[in-house]
N, C-alpha and C positions, 0 to 999 in steps of 0.2 A: 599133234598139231599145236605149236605153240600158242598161247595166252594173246591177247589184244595188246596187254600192258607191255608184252614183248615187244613190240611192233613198233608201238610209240617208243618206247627206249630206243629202241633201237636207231630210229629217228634221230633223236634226243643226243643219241651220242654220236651219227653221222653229222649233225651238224655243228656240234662242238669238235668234232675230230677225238674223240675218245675212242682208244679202240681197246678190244676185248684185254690186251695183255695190260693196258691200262688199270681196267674196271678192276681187271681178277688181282691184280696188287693193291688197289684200295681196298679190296674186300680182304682178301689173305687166303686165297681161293688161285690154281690157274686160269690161263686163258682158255682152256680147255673144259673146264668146269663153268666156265662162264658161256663159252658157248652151244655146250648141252642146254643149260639152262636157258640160254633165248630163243635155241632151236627147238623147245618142247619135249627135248631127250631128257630132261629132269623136271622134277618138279616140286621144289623142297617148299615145304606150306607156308613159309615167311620171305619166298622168293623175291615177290612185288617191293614188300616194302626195303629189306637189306639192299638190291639193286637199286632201286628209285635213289636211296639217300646215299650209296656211293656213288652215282653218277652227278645228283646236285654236289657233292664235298668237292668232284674234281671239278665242275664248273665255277662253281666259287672260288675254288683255288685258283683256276685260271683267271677269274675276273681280276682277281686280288694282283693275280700279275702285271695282268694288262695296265692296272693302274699306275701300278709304281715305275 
């Protein structure tokens, strides 16, 4: 059963349009490895936080774009 914090990501990157083969290139990770881990099929003990902060990097990136 995946995590809460999963759920909110998951969110988090439906609404920014982030998608898994995104995430798992900022990480250095497939998109297959990323989606074990949001579907609760993994569950590596620094999960929450390496997740959380590659999906802010790509949001900020993107904002960064928006701007210029």
């Amino acid at each position: 059963m995946p995590k809460e914090w999963t759920g909110n990501l998951v969110g988090l990157m439906h609404v920014h349009k982030i998608t898994n083969k995104m995430l798992g290139d900022e990480m250095g990770v497939t998109d297959r490895y990323v989606s074990m881990v949001l579907n609760g099929h993994r569950e590596p003990p620094d999960a929450e936080t390496r997740f959380t902060e590659a999906v802010n990097a790509l949001i900020s990136e993107q904002d960064q774009h928006s701007t210029t």
